[in-house]
N, C-alpha and C positions, 0 to 999 in steps of 0.2 A: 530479540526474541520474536518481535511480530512480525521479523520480515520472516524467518525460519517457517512460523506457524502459516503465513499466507501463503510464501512458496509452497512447502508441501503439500495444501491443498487445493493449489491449483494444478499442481503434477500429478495429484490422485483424479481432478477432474479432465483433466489432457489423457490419464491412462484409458481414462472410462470410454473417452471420449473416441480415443486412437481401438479399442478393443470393439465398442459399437458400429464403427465403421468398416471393419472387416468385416462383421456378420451379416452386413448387406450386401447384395450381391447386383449385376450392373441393370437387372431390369426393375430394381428395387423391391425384390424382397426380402426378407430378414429369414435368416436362417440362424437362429439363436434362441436362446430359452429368454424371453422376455421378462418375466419374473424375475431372474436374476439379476439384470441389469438394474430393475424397478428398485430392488433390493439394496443392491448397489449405490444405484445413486441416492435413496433416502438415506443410506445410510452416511454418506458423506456429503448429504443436506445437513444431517443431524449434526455434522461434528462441524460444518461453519455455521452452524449457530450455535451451538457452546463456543467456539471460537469469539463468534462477532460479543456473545456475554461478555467474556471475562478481558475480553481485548478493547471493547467498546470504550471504557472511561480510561484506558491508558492513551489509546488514539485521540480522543477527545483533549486530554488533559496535556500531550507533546504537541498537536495540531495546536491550541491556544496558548500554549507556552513561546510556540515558534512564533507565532505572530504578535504577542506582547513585543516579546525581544526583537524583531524588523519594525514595529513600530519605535520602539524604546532607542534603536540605535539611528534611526532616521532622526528621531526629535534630538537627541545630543547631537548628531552633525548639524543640522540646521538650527539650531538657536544655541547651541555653544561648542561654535564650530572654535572658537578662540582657547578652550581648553582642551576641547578632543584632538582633532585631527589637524588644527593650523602650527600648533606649538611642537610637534614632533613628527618624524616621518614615520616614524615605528610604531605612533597612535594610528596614525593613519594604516598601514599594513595591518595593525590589528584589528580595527574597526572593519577593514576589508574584508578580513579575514573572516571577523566573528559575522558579519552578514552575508556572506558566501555559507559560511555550514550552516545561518538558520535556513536561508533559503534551501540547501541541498534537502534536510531535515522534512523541511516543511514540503517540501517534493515526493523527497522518497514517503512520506508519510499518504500521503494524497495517491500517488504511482501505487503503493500495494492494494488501498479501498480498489482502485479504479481495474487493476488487473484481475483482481479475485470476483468482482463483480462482471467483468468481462466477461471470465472463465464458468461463472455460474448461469448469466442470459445467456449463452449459447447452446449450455446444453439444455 
């Protein structure tokens, strides 16, 4: 769901963005109703920040979830690596495994903050 809710506000800020830059023309003047842009983009200021509200402790709370669990599975390989990952090869593949999707998690989680904030310095 948060990736859903970032993407499309950063596509409503890329439309703003692609539509504002038409209205300039090549010696730099604006030939457009400025108000409405104004408009515009307060207005989808306002909806990432009810965004960043109601998204805020979900992000928070997956963000330190991912990183208990890369801590949690680092410390069972290294101090009982003798019943995790030495005693079977399929511990092992799954250990691999389960720290491949925190990390992916913990990426993709980090990748939307950093895109959405991207997409909002710019304009």
């Amino acid at each position: 769901m948060n990736f859903i809710v970032v993407s499309f506000l950063s596509d409503q800020f890329g439309e703003l963005y692609e539509e504002f830059s038409k209205c300039v023309v090549d010696q730099g003047e604006f030939c457009g109703n400025v108000a409405q842009f104004r408009r515009r983009h307060q207005s989808i200021s306002r909806s990432v920040q009810e965004a960043d509200r109601f998204l805020m402790i979900s992000n928070a709370a997956y963000f330190c979830c991912q990183i208990v669990s890369i801590i949690f599975i680092f410390y069972s390989t290294v101090f009982y690596r003798e019943y995790t990952i030495s005693s079977d090869a399929d511990f092992a593949v799954l250990y691999i495994g389960w720290l491949s999707m925190s990390v992916f998690g913990l990426s993709l989680t980090a990748g939307q903050a950093i895109i959405l904030n991207s997409m909002v310095s710019i304009l």
